[in-house]
PDB file of N, CA, C and O in Angstrom:
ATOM      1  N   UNK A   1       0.846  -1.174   0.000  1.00  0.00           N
ATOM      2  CA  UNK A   1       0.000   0.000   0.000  1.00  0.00           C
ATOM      3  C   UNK A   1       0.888   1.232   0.000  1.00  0.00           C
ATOM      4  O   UNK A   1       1.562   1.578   0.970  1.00  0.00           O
ATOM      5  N   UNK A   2       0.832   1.913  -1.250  1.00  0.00           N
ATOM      6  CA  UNK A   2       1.444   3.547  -0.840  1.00  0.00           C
ATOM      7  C   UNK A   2       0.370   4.525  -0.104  1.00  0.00           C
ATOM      8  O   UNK A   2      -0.858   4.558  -0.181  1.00  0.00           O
ATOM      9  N   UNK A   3       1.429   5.418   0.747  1.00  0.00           N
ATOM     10  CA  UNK A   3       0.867   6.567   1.562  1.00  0.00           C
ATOM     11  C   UNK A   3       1.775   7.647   0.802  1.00  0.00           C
ATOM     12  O   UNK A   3       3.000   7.770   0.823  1.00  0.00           O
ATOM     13  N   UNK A   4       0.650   8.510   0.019  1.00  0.00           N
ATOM     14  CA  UNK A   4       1.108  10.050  -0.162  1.00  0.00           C
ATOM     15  C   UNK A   4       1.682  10.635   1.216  1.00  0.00           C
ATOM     16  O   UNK A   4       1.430  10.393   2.397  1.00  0.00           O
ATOM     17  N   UNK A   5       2.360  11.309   0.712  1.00  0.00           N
ATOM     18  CA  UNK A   5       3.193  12.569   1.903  1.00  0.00           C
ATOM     19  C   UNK A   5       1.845  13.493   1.962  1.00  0.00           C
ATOM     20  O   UNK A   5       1.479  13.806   3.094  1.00  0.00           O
ATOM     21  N   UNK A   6       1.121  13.930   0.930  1.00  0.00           N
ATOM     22  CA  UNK A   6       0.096  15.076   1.410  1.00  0.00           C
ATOM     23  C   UNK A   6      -0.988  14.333   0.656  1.00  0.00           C
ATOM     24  O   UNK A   6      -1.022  13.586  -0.321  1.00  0.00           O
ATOM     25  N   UNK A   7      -2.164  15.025   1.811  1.00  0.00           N
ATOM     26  CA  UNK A   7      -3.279  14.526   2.053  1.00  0.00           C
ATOM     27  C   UNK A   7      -3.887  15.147   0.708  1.00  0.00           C
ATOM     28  O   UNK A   7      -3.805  16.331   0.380  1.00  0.00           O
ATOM     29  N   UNK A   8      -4.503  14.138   0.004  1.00  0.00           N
ATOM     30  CA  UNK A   8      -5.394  14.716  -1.277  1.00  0.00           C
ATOM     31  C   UNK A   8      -6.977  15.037  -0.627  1.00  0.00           C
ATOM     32  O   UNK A   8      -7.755  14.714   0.271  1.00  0.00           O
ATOM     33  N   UNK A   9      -6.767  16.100  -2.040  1.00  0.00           N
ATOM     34  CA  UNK A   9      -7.854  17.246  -1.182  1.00  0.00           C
ATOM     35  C   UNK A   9      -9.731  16.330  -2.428  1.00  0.00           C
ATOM     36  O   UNK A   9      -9.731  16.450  -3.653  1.00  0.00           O
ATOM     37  N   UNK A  10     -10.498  15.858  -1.951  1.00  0.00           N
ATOM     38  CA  UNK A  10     -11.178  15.234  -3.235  1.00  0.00           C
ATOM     39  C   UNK A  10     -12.311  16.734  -3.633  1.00  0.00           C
ATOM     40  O   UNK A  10     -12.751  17.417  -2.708  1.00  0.00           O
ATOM     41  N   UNK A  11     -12.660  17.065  -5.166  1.00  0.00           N
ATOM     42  CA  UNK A  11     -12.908  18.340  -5.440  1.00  0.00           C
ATOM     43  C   UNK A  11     -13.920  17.666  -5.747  1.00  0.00           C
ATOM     44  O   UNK A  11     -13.881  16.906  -6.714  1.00  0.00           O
ATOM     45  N   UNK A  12     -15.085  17.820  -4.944  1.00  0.00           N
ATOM     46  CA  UNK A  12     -16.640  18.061  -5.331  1.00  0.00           C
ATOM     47  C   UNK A  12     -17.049  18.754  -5.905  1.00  0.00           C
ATOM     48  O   UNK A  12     -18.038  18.315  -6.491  1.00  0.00           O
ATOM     49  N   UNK A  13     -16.739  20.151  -6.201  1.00  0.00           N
ATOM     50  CA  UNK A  13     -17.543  21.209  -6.805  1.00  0.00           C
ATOM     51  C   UNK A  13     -17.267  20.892  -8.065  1.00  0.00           C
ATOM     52  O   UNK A  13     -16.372  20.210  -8.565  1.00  0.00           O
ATOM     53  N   UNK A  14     -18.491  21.703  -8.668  1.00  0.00           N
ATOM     54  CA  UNK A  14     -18.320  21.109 -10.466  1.00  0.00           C
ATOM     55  C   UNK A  14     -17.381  22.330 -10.825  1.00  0.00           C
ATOM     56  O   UNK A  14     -17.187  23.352 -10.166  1.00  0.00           O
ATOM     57  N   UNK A  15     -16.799  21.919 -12.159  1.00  0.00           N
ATOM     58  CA  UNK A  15     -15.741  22.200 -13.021  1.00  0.00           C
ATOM     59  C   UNK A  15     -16.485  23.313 -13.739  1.00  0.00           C
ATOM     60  O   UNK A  15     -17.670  22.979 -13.755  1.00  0.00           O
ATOM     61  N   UNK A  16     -16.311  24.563 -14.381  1.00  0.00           N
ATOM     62  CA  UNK A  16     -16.277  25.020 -15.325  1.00  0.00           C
ATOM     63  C   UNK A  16     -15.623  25.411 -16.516  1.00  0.00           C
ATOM     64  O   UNK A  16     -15.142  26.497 -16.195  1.00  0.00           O
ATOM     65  N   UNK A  17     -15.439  25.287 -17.205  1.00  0.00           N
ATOM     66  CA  UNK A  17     -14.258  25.755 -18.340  1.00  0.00           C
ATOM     67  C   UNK A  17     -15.305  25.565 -20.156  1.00  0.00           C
ATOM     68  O   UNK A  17     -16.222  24.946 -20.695  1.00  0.00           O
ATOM     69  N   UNK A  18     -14.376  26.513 -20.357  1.00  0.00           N
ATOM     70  CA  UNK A  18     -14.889  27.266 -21.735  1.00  0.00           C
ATOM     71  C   UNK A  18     -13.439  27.276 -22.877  1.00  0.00           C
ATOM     72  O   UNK A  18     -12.364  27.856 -22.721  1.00  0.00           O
ATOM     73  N   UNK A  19     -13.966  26.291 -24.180  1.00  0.00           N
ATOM     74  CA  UNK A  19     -13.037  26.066 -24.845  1.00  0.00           C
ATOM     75  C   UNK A  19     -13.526  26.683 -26.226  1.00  0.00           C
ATOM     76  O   UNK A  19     -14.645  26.599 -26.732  1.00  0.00           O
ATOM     77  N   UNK A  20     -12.147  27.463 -26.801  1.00  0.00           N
ATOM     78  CA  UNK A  20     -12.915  27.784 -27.873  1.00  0.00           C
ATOM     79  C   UNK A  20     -12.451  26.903 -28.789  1.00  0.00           C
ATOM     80  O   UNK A  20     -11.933  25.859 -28.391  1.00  0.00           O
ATOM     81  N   UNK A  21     -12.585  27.239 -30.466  1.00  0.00           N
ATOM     82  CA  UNK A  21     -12.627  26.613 -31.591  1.00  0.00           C
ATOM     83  C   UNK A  21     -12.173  25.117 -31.795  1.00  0.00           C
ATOM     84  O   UNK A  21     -11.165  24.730 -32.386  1.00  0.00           O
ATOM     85  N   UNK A  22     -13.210  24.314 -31.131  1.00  0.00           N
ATOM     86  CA  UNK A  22     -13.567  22.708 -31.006  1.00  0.00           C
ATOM     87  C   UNK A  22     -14.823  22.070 -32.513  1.00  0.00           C
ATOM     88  O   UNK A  22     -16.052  21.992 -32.502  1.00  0.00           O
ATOM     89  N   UNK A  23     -13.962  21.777 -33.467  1.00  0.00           N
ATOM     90  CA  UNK A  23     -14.909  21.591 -34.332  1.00  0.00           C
ATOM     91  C   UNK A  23     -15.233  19.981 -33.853  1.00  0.00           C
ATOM     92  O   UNK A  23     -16.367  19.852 -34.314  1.00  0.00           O
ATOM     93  N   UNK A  24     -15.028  19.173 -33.448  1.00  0.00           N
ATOM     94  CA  UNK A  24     -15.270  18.207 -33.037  1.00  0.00           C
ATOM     95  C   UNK A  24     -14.985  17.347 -31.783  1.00  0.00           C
ATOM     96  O   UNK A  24     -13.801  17.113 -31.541  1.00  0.00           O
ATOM     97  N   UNK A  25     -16.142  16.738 -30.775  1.00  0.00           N
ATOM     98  CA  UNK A  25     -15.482  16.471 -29.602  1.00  0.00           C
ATOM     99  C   UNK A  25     -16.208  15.039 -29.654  1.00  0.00           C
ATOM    100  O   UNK A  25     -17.406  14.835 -29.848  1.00  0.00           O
ATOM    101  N   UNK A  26     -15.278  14.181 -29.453  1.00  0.00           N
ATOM    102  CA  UNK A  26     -15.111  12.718 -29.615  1.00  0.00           C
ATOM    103  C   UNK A  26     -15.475  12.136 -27.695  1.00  0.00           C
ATOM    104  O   UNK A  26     -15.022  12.899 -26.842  1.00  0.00           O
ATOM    105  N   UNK A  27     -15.924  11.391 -27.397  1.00  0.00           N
ATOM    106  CA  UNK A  27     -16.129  10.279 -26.039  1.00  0.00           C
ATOM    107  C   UNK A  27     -16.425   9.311 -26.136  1.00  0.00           C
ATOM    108  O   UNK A  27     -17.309   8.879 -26.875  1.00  0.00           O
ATOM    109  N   UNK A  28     -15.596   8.601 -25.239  1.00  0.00           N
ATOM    110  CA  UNK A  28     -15.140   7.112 -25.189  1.00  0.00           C
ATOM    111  C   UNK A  28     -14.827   6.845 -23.302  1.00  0.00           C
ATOM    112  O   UNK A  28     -14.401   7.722 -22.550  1.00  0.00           O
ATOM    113  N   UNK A  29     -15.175   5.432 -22.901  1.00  0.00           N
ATOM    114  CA  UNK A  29     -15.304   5.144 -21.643  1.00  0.00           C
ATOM    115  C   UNK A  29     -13.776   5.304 -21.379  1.00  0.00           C
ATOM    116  O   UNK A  29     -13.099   5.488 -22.390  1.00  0.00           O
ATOM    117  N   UNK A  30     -13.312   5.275 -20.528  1.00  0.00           N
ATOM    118  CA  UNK A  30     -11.706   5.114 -19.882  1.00  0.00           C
ATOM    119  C   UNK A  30     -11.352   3.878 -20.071  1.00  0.00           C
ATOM    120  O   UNK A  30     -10.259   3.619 -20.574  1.00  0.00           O
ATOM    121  N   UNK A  31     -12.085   3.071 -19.757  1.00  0.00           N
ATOM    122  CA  UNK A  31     -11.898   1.412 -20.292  1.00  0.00           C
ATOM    123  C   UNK A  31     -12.752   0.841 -21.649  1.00  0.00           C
ATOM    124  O   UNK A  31     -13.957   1.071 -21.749  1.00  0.00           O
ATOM    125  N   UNK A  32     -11.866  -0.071 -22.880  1.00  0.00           N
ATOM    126  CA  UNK A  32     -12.785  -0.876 -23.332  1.00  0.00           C
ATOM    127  C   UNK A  32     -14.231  -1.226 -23.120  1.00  0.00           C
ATOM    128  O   UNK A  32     -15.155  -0.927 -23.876  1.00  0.00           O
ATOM    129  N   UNK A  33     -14.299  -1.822 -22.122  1.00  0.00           N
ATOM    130  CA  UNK A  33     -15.919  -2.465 -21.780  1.00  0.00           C
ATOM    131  C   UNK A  33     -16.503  -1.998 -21.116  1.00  0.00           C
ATOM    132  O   UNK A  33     -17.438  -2.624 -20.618  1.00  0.00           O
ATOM    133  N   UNK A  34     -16.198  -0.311 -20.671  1.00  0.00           N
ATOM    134  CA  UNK A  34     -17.409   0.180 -20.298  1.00  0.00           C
ATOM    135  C   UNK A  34     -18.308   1.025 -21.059  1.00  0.00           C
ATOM    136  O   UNK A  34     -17.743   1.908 -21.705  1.00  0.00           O
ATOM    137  N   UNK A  35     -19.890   0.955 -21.160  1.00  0.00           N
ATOM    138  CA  UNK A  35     -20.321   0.981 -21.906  1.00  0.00           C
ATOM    139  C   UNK A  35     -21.047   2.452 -21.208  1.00  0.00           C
ATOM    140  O   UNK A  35     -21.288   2.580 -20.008  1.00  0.00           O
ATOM    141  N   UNK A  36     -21.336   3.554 -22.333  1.00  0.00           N
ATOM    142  CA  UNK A  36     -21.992   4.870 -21.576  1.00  0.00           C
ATOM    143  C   UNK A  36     -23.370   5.211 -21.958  1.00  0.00           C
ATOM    144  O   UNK A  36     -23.956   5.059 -23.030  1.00  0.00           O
ATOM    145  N   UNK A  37     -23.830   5.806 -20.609  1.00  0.00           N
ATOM    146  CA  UNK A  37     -25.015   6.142 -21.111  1.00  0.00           C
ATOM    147  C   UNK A  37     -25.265   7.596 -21.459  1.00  0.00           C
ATOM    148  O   UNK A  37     -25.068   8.450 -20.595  1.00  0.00           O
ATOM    149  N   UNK A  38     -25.615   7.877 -22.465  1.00  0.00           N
ATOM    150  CA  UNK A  38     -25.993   9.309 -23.147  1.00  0.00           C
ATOM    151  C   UNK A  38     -27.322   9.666 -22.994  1.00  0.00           C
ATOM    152  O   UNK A  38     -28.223   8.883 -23.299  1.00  0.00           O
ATOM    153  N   UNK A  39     -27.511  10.668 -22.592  1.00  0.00           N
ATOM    154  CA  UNK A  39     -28.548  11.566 -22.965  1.00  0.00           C
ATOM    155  C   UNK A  39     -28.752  13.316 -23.558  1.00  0.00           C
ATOM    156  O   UNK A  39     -28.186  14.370 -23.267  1.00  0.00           O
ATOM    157  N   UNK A  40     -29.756  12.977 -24.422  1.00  0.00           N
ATOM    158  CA  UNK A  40     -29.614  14.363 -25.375  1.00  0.00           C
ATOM    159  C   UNK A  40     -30.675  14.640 -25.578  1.00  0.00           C
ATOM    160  O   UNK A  40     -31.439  13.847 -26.129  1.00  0.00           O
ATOM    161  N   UNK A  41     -31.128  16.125 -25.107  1.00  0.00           N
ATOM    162  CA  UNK A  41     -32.507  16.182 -25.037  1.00  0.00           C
ATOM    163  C   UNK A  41     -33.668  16.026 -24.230  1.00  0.00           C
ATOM    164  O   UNK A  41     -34.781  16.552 -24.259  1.00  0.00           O
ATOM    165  N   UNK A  42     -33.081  15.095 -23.436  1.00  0.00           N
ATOM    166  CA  UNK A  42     -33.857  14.391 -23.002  1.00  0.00           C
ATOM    167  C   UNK A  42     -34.160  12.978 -23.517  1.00  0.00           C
ATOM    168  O   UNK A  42     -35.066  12.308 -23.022  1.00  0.00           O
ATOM    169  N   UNK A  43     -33.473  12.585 -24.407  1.00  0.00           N
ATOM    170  CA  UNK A  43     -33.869  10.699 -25.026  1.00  0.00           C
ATOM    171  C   UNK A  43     -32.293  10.483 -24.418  1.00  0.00           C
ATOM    172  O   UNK A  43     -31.293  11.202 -24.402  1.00  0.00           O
ATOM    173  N   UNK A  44     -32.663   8.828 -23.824  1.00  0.00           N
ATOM    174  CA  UNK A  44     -31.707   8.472 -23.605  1.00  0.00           C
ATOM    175  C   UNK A  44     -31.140   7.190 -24.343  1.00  0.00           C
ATOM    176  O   UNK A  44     -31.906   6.422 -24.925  1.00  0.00           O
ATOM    177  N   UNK A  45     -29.639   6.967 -24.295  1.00  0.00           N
ATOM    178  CA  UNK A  45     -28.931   5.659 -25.026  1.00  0.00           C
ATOM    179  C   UNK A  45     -28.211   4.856 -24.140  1.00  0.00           C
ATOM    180  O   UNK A  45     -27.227   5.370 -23.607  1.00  0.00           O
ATOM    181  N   UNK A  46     -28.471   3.814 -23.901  1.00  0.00           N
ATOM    182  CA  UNK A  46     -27.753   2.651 -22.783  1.00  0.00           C
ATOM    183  C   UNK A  46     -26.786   1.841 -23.652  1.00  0.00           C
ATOM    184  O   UNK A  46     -27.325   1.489 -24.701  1.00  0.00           O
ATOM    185  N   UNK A  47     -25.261   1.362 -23.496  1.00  0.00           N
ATOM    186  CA  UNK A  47     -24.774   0.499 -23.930  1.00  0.00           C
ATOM    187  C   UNK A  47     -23.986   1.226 -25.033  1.00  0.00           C
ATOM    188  O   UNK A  47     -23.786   0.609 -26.079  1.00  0.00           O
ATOM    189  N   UNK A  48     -23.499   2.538 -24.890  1.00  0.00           N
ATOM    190  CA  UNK A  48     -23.137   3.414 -25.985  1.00  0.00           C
ATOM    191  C   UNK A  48     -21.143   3.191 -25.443  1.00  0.00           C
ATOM    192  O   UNK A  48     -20.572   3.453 -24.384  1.00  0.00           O
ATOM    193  N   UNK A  49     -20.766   2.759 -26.421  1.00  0.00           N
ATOM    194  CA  UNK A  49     -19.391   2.802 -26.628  1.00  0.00           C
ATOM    195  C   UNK A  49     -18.314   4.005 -26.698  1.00  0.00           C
ATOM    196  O   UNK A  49     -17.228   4.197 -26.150  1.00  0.00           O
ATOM    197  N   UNK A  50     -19.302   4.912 -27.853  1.00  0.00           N
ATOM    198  CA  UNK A  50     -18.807   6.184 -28.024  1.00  0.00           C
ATOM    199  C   UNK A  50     -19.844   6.816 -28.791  1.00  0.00           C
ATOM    200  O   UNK A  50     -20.773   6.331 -29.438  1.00  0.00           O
ATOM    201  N   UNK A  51     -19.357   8.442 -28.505  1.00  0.00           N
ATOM    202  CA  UNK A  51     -20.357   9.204 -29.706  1.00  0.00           C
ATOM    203  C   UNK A  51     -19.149  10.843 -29.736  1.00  0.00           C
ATOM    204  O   UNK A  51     -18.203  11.230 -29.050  1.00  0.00           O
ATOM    205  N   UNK A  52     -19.726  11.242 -30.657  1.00  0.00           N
ATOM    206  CA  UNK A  52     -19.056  12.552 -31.094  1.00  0.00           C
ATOM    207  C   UNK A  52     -20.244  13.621 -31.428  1.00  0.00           C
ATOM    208  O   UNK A  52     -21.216  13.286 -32.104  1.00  0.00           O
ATOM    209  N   UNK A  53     -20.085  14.939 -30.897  1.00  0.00           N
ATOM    210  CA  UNK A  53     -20.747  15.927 -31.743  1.00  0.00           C
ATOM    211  C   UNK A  53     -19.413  16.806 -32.344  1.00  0.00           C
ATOM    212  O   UNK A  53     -18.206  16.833 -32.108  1.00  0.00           O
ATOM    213  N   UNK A  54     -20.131  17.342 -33.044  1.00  0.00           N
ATOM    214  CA  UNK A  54     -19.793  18.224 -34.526  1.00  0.00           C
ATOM    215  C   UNK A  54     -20.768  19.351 -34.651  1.00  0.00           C
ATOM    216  O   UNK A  54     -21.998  19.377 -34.611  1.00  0.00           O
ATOM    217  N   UNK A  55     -19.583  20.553 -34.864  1.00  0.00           N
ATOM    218  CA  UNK A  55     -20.009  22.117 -34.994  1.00  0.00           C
ATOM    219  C   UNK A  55     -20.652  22.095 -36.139  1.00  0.00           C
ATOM    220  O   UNK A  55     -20.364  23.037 -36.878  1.00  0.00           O
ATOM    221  N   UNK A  56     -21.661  21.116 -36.666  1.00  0.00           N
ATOM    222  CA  UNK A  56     -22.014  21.658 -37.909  1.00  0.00           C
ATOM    223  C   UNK A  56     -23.807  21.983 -37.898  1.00  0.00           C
ATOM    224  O   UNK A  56     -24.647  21.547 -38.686  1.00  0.00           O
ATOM    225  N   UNK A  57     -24.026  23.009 -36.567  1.00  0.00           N
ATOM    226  CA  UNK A  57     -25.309  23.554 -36.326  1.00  0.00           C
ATOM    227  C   UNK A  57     -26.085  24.685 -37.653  1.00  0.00           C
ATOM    228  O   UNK A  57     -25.486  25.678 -38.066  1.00  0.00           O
ATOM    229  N   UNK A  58     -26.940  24.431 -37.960  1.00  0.00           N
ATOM    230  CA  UNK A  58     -27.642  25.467 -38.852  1.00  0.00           C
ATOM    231  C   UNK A  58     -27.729  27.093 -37.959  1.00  0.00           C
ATOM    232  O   UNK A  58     -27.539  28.167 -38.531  1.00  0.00           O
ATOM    233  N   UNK A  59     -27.791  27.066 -37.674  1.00  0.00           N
ATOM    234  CA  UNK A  59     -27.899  28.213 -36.730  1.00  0.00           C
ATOM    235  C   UNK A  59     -26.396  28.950 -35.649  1.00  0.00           C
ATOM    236  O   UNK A  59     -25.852  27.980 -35.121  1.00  0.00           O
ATOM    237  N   UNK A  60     -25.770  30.093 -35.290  1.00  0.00           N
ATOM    238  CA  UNK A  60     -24.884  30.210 -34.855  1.00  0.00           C
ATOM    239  C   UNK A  60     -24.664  29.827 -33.077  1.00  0.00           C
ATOM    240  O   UNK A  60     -24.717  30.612 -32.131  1.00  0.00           O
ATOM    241  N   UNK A  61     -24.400  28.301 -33.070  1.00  0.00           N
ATOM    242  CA  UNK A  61     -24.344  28.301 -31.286  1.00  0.00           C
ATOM    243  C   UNK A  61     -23.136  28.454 -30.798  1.00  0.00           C
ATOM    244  O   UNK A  61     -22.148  27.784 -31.096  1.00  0.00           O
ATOM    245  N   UNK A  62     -23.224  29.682 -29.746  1.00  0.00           N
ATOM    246  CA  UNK A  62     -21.957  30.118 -28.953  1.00  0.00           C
ATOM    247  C   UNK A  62     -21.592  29.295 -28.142  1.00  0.00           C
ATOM    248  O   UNK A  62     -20.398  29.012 -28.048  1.00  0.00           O
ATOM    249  N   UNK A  63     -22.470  28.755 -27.418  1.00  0.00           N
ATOM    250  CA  UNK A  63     -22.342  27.432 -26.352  1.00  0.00           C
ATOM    251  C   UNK A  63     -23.126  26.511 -26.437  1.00  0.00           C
ATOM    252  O   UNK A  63     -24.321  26.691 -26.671  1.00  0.00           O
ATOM    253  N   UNK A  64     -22.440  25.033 -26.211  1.00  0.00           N
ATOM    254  CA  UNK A  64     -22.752  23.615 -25.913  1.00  0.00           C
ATOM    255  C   UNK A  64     -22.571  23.126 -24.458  1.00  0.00           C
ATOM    256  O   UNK A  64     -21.522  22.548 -24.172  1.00  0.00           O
ATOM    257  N   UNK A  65     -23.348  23.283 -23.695  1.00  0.00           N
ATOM    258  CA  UNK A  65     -22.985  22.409 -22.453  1.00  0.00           C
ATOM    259  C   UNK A  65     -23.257  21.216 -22.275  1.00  0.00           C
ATOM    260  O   UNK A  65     -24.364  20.682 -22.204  1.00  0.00           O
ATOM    261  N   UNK A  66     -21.968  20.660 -22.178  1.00  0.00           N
ATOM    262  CA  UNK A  66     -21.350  19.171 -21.680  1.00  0.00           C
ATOM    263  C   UNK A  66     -21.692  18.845 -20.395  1.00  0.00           C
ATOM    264  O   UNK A  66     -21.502  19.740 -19.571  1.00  0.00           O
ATOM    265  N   UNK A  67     -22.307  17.438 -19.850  1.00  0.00           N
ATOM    266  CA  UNK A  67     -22.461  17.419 -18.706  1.00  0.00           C
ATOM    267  C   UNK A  67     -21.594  15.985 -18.372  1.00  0.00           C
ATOM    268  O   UNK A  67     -21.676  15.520 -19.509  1.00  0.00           O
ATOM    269  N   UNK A  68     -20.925  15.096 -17.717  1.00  0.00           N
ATOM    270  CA  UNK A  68     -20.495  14.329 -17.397  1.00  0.00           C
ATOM    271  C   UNK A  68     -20.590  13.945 -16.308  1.00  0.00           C
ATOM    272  O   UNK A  68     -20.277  14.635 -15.338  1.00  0.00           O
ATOM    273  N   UNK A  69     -21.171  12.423 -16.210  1.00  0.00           N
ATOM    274  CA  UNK A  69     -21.578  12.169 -14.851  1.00  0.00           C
ATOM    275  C   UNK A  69     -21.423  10.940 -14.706  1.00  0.00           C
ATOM    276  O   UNK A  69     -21.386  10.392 -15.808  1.00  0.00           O
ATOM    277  N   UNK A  70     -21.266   9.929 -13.490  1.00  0.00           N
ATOM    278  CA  UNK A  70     -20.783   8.588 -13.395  1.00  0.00           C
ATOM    279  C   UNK A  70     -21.597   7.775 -12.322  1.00  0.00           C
ATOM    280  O   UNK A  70     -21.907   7.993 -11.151  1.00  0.00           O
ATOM    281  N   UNK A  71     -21.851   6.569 -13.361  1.00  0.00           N
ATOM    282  CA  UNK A  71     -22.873   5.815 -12.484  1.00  0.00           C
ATOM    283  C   UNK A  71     -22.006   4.409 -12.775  1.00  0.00           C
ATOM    284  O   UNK A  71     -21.049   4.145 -13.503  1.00  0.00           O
ATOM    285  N   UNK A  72     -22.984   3.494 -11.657  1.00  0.00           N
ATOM    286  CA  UNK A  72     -22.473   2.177 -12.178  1.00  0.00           C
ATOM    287  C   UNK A  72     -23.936   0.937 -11.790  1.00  0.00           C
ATOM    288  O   UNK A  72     -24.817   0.698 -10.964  1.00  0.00           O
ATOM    289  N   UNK A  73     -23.434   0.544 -12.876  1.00  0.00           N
ATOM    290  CA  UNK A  73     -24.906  -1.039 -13.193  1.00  0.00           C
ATOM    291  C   UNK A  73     -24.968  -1.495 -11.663  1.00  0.00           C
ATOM    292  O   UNK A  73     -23.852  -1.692 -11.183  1.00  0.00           O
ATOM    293  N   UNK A  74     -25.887  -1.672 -10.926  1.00  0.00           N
ATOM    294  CA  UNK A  74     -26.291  -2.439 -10.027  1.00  0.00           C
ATOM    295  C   UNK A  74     -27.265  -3.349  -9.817  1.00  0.00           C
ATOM    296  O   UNK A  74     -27.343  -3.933  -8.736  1.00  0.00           O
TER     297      UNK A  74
END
């Protein structure tokens, strides 16, 4: 078992950050076989491997918010 010298601090609060000129943003599980669940809209997808969106909106959108969140099958 390792012991850090300093105590890690665990960061609950959510993240903000703002990226600009992202014509495409690609997601994929951290592992092979885990499988993600998406939702967009409100419809949801179980068993999703990966997905990508793409800046190619009819209309000019300044912002996309990303939400990322972690569950596990029980």
């Amino acid at each position: 078992m390792f012991l850090s010298k300093k105590p890690k601090e665990k960061d609950l609060e959510p993240k903000s950050q703002v990226i600009e000129g992202i014509t495409r943003l690609i997601c994929t599980a951290k592992h092979q076989n885990t499988m993600l669940r998406v939702s967009i809209d409100g419809v949801e997808w179980n068993d999703v491997k990966f997905f990508q969106l793409a800046a190619q909106w009819p209309t000019h959108v300044k912002y996309l918010p990303v939400g990322i969140f972690g569950y596990s099958k029980t």
